[in-house]
PAPANU-499730 format. One record per residue: z, x, y of N, C-alpha, C, CB in turn; residue in one letter. Coordinates in steps of 0.02 Angstrom, whole numbers, padded with zeros to 5 digits, always signed. Glycine has a CB too. Layout:
N
ZXYZXYZXYZXYA
...
//
This chain:
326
+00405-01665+00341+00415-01599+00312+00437-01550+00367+00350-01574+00278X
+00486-01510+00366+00513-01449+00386+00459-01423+00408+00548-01408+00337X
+00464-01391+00489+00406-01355+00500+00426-01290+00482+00378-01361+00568X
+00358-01235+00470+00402-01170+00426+00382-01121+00503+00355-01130+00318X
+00424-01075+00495+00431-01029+00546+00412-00956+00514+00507-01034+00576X
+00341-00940+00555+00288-00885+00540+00295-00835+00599+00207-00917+00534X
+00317-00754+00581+00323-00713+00624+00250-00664+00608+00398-00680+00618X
+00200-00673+00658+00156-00619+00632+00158-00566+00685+00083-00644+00617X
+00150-00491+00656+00153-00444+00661+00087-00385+00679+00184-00445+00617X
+00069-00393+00732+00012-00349+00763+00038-00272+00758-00004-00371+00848X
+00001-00246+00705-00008-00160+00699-00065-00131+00712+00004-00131+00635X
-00131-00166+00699-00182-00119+00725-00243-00147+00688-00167-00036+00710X
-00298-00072+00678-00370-00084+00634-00400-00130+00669-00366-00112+00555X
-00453-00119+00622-00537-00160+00645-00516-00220+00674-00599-00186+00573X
-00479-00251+00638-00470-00319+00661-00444-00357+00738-00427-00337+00615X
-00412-00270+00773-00419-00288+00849-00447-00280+00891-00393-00281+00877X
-00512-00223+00862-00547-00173+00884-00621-00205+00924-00558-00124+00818X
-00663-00195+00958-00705-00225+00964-00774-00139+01020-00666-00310+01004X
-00795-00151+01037-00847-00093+01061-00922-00102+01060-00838-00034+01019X
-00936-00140+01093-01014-00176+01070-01070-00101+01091-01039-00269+01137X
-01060-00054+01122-01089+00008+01159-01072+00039+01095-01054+00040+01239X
-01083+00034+01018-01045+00077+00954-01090+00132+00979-01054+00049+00857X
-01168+00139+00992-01198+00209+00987-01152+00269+01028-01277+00203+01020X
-01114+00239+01078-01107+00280+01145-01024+00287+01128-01134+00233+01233X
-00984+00238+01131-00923+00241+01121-00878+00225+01065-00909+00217+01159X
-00908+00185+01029-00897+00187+00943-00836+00112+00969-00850+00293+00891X
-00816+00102+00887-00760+00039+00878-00708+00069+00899-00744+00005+00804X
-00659+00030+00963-00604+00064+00997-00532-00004+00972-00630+00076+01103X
-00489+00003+00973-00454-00054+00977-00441-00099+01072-00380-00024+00937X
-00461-00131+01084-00459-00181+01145-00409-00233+01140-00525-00218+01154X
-00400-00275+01100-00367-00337+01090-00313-00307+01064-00399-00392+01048X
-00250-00388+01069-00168-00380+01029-00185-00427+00980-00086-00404+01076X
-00125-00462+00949-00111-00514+00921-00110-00568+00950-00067-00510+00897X
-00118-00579+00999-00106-00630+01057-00182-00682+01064-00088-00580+01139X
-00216-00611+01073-00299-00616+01078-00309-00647+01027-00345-00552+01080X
-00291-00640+00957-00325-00656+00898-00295-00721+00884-00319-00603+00840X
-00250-00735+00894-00222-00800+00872-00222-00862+00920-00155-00788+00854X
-00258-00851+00978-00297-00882+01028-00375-00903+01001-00300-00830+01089X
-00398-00858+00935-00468-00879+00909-00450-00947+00849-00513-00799+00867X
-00397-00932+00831-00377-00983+00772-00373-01055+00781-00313-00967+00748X
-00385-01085+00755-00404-01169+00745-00313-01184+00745-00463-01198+00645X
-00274-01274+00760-00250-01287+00736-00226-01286+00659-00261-01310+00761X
-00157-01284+00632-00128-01299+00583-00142-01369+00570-00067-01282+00587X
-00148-01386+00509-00137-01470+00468-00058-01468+00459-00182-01483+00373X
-00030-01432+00442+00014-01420+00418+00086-01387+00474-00018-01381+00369X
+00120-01430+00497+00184-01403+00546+00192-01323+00537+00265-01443+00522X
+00171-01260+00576+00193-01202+00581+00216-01198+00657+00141-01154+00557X
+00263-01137+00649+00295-01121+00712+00252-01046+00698+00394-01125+00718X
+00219-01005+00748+00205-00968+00756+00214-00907+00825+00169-00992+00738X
+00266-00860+00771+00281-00806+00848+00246-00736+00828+00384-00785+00869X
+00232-00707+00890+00180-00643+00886+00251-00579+00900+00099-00647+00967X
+00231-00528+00868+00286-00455+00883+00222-00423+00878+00362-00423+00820X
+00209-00400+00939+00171-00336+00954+00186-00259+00935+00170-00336+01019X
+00171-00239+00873+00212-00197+00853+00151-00120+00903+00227-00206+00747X
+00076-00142+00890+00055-00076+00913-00030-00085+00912+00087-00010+00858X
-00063-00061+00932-00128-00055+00910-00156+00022+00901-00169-00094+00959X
-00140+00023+00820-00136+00084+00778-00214+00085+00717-00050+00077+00733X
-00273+00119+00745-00325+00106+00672-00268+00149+00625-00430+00152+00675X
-00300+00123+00559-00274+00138+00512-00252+00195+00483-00296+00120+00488X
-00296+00263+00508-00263+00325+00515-00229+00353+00545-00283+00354+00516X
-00189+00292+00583-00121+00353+00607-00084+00305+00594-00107+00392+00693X
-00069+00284+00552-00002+00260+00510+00019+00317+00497-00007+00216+00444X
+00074+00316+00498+00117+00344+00420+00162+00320+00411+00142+00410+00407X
+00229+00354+00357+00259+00305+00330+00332+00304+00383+00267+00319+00246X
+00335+00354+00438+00384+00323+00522+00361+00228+00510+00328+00373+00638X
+00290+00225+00523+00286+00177+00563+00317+00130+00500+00210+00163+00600X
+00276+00152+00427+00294+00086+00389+00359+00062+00395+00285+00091+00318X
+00413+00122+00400+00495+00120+00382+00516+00064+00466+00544+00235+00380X
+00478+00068+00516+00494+00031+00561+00490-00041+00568+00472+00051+00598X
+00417-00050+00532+00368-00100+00504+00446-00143+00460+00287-00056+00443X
+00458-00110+00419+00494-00134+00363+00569-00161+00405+00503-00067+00300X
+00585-00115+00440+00660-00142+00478+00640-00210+00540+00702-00059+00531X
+00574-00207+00571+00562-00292+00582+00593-00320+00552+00506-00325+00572X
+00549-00323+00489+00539-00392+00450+00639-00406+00420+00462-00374+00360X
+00673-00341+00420+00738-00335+00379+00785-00387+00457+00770-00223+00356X
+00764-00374+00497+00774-00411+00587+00786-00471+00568+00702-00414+00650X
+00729-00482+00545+00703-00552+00568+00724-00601+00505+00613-00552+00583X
+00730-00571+00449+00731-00604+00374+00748-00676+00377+00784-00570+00325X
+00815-00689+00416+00829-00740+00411+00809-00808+00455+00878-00726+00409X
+00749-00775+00516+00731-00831+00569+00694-00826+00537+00722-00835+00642X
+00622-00825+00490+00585-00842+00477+00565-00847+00419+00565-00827+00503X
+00516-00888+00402+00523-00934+00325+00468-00866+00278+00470-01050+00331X
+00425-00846+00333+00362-00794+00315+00348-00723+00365+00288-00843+00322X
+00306-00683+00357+00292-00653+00391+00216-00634+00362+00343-00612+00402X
+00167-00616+00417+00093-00586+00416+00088-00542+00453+00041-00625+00433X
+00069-00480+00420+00062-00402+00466-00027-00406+00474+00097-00309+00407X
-00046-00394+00519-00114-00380+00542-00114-00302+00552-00132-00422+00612X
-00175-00262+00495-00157-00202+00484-00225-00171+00477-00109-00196+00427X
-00250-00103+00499-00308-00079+00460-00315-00073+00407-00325-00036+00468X
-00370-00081+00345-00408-00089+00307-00394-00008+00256-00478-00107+00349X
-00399+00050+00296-00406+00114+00251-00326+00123+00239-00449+00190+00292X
-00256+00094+00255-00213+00131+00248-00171+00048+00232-00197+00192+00312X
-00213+00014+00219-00154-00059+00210-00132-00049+00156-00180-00141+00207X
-00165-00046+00093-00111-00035+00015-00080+00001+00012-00129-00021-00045X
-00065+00053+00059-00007+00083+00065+00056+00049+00100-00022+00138+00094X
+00041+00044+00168+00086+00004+00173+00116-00062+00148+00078+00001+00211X
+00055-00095+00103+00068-00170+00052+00127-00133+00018-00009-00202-00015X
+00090-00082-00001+00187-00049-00069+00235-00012-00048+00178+00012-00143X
+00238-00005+00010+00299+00033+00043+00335-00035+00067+00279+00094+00111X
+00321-00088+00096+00346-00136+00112+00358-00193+00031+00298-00158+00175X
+00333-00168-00003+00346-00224-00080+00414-00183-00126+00250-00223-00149X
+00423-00103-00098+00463-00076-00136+00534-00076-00097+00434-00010-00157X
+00523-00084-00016+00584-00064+00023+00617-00150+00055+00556+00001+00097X
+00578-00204+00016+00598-00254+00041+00633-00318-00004+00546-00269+00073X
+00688-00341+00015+00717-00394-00041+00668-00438-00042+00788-00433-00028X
+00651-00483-00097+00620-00545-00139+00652-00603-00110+00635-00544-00224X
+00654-00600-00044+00656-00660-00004+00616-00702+00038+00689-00652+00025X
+00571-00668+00054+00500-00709+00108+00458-00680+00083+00488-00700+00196X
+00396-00727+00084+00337-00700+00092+00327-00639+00141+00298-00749+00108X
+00274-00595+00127+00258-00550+00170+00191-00560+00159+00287-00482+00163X
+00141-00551+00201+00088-00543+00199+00041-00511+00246+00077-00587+00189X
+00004-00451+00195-00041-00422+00257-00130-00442+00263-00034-00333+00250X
-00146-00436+00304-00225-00432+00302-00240-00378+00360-00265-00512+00318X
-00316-00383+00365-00363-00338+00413-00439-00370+00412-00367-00252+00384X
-00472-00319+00433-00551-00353+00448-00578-00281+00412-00584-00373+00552X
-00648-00319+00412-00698-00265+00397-00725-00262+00461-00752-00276+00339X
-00729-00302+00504-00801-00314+00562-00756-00327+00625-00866-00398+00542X
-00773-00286+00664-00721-00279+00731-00733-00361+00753-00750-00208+00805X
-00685-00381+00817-00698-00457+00857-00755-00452+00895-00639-00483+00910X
-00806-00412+00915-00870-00440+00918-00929-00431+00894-00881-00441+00959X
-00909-00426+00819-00973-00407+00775-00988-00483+00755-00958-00347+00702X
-01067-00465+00740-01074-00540+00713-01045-00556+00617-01173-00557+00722X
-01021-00629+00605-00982-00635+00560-00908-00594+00569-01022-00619+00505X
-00878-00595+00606-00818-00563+00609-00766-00616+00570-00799-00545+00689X
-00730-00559+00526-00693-00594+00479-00616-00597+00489-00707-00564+00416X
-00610-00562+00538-00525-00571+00578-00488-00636+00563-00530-00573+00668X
-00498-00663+00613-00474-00754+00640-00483-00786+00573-00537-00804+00710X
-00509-00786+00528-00516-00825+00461-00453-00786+00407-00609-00815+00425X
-00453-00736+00434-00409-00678+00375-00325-00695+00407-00439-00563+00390X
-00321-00701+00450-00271-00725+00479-00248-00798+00466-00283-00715+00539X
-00283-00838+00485-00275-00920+00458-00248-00917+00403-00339-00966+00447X
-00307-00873+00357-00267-00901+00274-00199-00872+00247-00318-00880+00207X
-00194-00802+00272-00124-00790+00281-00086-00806+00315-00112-00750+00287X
-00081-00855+00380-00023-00877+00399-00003-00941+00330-00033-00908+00485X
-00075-00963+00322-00062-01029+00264-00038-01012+00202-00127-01067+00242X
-00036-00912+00185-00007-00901+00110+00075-00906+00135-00034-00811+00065X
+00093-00864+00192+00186-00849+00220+00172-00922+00227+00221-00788+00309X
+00157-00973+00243+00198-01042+00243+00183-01073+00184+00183-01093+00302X
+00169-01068+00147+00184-01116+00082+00234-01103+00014+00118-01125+00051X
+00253-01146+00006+00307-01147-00045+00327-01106-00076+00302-01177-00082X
+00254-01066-00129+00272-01042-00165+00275-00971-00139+00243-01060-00213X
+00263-00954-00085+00232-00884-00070+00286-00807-00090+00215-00889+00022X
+00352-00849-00064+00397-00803-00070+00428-00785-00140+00443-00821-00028X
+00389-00816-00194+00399-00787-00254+00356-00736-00267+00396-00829-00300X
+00310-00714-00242+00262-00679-00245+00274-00617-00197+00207-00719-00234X
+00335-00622-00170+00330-00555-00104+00314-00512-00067+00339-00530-00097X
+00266-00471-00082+00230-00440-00017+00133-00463-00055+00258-00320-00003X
+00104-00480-00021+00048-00504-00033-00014-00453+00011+00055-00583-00012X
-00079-00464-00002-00122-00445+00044-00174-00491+00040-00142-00378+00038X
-00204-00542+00079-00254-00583+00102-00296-00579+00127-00246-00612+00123X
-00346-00575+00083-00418-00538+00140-00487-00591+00078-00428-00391+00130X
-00520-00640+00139-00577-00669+00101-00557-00715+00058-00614-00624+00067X
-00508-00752+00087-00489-00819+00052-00448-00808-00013-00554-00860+00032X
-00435-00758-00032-00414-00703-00088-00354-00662-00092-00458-00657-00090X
-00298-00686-00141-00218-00662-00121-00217-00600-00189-00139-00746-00130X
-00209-00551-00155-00196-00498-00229-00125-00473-00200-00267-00415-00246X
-00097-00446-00252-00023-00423-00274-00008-00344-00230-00020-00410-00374X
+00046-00333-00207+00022-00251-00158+00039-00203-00208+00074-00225-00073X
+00056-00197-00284+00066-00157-00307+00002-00121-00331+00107-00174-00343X
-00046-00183-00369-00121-00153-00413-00159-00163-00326-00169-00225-00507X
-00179-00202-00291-00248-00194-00260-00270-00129-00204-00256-00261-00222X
-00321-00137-00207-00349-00060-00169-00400-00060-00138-00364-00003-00209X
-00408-00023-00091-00473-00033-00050-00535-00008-00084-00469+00003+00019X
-00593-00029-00112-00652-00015-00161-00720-00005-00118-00661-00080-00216X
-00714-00008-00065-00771-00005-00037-00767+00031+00053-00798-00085-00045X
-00816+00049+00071-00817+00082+00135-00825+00024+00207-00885+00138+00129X
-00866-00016+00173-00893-00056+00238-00901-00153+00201-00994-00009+00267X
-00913-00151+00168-00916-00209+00126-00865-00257+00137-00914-00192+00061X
-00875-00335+00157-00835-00388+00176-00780-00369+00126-00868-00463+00170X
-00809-00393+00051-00779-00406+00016-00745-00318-00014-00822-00458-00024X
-00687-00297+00022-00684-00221+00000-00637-00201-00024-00692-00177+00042X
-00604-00275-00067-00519-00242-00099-00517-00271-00176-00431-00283-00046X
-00499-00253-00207-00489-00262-00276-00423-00247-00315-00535-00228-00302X
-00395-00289-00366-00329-00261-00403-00374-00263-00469-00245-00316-00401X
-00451-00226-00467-00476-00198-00511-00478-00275-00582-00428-00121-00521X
-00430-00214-00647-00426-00270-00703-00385-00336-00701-00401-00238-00760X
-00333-00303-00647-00275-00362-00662-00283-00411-00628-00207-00347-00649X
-00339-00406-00597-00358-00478-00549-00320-00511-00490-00358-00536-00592X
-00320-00560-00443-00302-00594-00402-00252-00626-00428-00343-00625-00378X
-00210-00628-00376-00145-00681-00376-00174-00765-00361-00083-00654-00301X
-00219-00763-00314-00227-00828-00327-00264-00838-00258-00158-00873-00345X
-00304-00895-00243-00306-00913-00185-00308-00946-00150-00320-00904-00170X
-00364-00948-00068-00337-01010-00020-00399-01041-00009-00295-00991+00055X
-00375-01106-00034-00431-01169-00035-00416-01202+00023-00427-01225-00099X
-00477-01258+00031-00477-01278+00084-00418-01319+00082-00534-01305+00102X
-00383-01358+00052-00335-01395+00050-00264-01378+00021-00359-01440+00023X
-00251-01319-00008-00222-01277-00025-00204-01212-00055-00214-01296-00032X
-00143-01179-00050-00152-01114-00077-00145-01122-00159-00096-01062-00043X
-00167-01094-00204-00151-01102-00270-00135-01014-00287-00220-01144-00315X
-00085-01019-00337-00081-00947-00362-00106-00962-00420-00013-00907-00364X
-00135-00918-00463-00151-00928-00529-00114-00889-00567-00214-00921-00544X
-00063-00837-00554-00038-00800-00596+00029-00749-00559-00101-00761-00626X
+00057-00742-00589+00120-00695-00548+00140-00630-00585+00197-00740-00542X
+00186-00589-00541+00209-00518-00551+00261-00547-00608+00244-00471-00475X
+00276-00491-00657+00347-00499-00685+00396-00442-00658+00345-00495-00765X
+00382-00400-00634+00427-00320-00630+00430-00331-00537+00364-00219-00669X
+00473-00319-00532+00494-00303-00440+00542-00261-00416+00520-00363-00401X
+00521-00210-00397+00583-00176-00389+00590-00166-00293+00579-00094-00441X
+00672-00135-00266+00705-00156-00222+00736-00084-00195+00749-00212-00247X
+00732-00055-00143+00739+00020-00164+00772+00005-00067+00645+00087-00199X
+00843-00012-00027+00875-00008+00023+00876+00060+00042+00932-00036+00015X
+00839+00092+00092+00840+00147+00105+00857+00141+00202+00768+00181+00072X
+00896+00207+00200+00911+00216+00269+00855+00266+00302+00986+00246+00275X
+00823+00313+00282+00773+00354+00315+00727+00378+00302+00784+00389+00333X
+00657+00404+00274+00620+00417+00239+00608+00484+00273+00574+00368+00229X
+00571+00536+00225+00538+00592+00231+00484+00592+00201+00566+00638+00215X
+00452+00613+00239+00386+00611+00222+00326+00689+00170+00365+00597+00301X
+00376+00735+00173+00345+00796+00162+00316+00772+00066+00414+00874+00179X
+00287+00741+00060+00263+00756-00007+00172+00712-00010+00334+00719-00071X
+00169+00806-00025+00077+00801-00029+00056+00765-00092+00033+00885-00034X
-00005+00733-00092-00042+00737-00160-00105+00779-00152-00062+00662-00187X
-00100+00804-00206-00147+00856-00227-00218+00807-00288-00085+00930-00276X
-00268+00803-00260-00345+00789-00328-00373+00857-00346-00429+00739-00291X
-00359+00827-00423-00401+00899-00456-00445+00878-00454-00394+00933-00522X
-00490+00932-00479-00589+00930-00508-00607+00988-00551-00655+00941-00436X
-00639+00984-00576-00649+01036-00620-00642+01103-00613-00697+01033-00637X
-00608+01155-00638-00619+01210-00606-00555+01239-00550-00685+01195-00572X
-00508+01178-00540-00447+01180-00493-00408+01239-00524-00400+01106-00492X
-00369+01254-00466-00312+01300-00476-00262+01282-00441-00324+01366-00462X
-00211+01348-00436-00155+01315-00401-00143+01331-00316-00091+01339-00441X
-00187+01335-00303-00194+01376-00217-00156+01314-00204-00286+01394-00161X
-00165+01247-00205-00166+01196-00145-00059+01166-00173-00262+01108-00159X
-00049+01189-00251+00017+01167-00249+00056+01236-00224+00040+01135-00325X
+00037+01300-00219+00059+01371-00207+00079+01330-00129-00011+01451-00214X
+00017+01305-00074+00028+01281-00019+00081+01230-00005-00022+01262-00004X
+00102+01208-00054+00168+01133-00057+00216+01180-00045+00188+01076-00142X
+00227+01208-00116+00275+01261-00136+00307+01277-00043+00224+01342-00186X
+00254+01349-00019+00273+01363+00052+00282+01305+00075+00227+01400+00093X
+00274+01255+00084+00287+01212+00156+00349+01180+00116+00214+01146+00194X
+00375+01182+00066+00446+01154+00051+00459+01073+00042+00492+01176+00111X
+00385+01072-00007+00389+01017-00008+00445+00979-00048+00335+01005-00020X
+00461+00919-00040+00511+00874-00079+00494+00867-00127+00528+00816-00062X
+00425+00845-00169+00404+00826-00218+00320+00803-00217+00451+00781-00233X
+00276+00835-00255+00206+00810-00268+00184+00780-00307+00172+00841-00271X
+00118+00749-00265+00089+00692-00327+00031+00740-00344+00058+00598-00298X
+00017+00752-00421-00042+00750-00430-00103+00707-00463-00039+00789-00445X
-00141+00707-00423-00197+00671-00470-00231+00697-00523-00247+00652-00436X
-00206+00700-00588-00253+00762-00618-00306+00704-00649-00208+00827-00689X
-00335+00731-00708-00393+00731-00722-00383+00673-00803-00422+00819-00726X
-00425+00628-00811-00431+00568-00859-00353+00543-00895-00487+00594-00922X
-00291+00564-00934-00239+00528-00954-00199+00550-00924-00222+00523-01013X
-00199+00614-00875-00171+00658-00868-00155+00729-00881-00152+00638-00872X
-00206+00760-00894-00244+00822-00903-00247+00872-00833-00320+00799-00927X
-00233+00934-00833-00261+00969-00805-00298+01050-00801-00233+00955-00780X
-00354+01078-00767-00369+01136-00791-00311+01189-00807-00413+01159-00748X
-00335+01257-00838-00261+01284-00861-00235+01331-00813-00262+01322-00934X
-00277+01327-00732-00276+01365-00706-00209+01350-00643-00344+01374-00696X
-00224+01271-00663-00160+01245-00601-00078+01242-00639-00182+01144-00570X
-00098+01251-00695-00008+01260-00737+00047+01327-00689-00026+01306-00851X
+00023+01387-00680+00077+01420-00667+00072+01387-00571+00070+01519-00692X
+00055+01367-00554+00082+01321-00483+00117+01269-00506+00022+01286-00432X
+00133+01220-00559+00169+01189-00577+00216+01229-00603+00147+01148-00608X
+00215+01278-00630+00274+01313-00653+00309+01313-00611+00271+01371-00674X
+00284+01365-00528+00318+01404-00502+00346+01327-00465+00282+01474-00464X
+00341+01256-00455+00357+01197-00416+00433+01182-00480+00274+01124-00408X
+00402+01174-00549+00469+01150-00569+00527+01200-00601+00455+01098-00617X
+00519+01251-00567+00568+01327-00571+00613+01302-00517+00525+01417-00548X
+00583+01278-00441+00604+01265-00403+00628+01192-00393+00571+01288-00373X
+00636+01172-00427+00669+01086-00436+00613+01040-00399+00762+01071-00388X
+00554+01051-00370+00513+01012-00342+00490+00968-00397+00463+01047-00306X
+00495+00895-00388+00449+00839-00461+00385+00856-00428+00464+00725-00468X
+00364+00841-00480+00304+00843-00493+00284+00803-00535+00287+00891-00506X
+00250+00746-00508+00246+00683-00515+00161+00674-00547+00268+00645-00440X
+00145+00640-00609+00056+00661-00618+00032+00581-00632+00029+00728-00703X
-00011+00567-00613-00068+00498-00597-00115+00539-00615-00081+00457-00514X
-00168+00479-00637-00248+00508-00647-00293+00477-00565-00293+00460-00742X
-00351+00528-00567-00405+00494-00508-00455+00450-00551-00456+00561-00459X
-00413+00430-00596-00481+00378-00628-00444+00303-00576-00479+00361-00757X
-00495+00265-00601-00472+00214-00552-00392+00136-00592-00570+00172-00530X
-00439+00143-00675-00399+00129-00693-00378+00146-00773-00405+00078-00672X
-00330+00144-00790-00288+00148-00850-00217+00173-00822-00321+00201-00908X
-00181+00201-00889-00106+00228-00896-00131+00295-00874-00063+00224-00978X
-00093+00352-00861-00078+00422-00886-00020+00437-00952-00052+00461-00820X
-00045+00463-01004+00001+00472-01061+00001+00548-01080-00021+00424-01124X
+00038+00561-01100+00058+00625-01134+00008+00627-01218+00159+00620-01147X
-00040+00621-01210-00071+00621-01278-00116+00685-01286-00115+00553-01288X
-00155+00714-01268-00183+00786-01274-00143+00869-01269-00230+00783-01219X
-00151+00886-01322-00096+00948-01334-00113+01027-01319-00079+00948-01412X
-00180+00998-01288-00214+01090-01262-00181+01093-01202-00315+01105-01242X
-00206+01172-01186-00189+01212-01146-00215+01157-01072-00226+01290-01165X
-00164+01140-01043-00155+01078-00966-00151+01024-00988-00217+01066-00908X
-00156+00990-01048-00149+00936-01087-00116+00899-01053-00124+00943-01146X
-00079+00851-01080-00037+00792-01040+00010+00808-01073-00054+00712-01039X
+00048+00818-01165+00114+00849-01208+00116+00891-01165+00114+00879-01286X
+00073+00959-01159+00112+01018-01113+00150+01010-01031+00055+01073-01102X
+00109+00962-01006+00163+00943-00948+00190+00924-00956+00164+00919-00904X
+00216+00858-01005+00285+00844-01016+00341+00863-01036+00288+00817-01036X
+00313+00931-01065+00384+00985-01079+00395+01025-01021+00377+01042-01144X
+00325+01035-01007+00373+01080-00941+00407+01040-00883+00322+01134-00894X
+00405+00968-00890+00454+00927-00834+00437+00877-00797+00478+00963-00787X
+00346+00878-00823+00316+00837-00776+00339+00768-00762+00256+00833-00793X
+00323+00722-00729+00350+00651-00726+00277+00604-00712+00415+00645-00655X
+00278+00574-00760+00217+00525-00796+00221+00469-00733+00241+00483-00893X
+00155+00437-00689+00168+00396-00648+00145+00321-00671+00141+00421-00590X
+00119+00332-00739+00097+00251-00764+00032+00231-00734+00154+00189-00738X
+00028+00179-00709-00058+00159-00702-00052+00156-00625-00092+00072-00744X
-00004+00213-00582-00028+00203-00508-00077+00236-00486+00016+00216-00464X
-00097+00236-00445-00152+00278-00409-00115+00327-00365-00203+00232-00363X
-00146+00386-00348-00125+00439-00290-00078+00417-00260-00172+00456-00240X
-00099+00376-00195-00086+00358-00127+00001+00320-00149-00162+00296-00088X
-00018+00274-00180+00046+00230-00220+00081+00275-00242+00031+00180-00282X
+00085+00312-00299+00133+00341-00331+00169+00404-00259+00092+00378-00411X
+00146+00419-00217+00164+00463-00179+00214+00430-00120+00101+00497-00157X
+00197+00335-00120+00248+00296-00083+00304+00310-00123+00234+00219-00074X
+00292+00289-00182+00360+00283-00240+00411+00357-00225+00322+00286-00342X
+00357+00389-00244+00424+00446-00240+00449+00480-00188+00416+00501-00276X
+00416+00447-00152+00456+00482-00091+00518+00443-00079+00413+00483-00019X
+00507+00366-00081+00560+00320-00056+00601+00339-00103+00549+00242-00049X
+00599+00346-00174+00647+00380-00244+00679+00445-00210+00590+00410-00327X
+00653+00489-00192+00677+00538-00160+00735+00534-00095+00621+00564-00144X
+00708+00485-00040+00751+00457+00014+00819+00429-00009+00713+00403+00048X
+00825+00378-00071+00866+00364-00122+00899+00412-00143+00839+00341-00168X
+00906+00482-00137+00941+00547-00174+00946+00521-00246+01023+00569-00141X
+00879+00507-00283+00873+00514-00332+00885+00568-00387+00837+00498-00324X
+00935+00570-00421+00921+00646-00456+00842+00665-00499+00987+00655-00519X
+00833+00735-00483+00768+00755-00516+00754+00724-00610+00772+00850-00511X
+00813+00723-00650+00814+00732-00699+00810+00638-00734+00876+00785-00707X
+00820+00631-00669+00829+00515-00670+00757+00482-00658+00890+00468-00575X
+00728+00548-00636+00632+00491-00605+00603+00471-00640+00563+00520-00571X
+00616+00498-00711+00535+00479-00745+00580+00414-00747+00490+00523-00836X
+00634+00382-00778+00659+00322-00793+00615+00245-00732+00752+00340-00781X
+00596+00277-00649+00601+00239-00639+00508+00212-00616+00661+00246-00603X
+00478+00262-00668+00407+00243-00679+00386+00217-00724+00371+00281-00677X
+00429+00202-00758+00415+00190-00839+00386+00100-00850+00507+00207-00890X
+00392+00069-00775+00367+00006-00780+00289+00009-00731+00431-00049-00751X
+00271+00074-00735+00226+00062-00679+00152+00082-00737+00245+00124-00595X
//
């Protein structure tokens, strides 16, 4: 058998991090990719394995510079290698899982993981999270499945899964829609696949678009604040289908007077947002005044989407069309 050729990709998080002094100096990043794939057992299976040191970044200082750089690697490399595995922090990976699933052709596997437990905590779950994702980018089927995230023997999809927990091994979930499938000792199995993929070639990204969470009682101070800073376009999270108090409407006014989308998701964790309630912030009343329905994404996600839609010189009046599968 063809040996397959695996490019993994060192960006950062727990998983390089180590600080045994936590009272005094806390979890620092120490180690590369180099370090970690020096803990890993032989392959059964013929892999070629090369390391790109992209950075050692914890997970809050991503943004989406780095993803758009992240993404032109892998666009590098597409054709030397059969797969790729990004080693990534934990609080900001499903973002980057869907900025890299929306800005990348349906040609290789991609796959990210991270740790919960720095390299010298006891049970550290690094070196195992890594193994099984080099074993999802080399197998057969992987690259039908395209950008992946592997964490705990466990392959979920980068569009639905999300980080569900603070500290907990087990801390990612695609909620209802469940796992893609996973990695056994003797092989990877998928149990189920995406039907919708979309492909969005972009030359530069901007980043200026806030999301705003309502709560009861909200107004429009915090979109008045978009407004001034000129923003491109906001996400909001409003409230259960897409509802919001009646106090944040004339800040949406004064955003879609000014051609800014204004893009609405719920902070529930899961369902649709629909236009079905007809009171005063309802979900009908934003849709006449222009709103754009984000389907069953969450915050963080729907705010990748439209921005890269935006980078696209999407016209304002063309967006809702391209949520309508989400």
């Amino acid at each position: 058998m063809k040996a397959k050729n695996i490019l993994l990709i060192s960006v950062g998080g727990t998983i390089i991090m180590g600080g045994k002094s936590r009272s005094k100096n806390g979890v620092v990043p120490i180690f590369n990719g180099s370090d970690l794939v020096k803990m890993l057992p032989s392959f059964k299976k013929n892999i070629n394995l090369d390391i790109y040191e992209y950075g050692n970044y914890p997970s809050p200082q991503i943004n989406m510079n780095n993803m758009f750089e992240i993404r032109n690697i892998i666009l590098k490399n597409l054709d030397k290698y059969d797969g790729f595995v990004i080693t990534h922090g934990t609080d900001t990976l499903e973002e980057t899982a869907y900025f890299l699933d929306l800005t990348l052709p349906k040609k290789r596997a991609v796959v990210l993981t991270a740790a919960m437990r720095s390299v010298d905590e006891l049970g550290m779950d690094g070196p195992r999270n890594i193994y099984s994702s080099i074993r999802v980018a080399a197998s057969n089927d992987g690259h039908y499945h395209k950008v992946m995230v592997v964490l705990n023997d466990d392959i979920f999809d980068a569009k639905t899964v999300t980080k569900i927990d603070t500290s907990n091994i087990s801390s990612f979930s695609s909620l209802y829609m469940g796992i893609l499938g996973i990695v056994d000792e003797d092989k990877v199995v998928f149990y189920r696949k995406r039907y919708h993929y979309e492909y969005y070639d972009i030359d530069s990204i901007s980043t200026n678009v806030p999301l705003i969470k309502l709560y009861a009682g909200a107004d429009s101070t915090f979109i008045d604040a978009a407004i001034n800073n000129n923003a491109d376009g906001i996400v909001i999270e409003a409230l259960g289908r897409g509802n919001v108090p009646p106090n944040v409407l004339p800040g949406i006014k004064r955003a879609i007077e000014k051609r800014i989308p204004i893009l609405i998701v719920s902070r529930a964790y899961q369902g649709r947002v629909l236009d079905v309630y007809g009171y005063d912030g309802g979900g009908k009343q934003l849709k006449k005044m222009g709103c754009i329905f984000g389907g069953g994404l969450s915050g963080q996600k729907a705010r990748i989407k439209l921005t890269i839609l935006l980078a696209m010189k999407i016209p304002k009046e063309k967006l809702t069309q391209y949520f309508k599968n989400d």
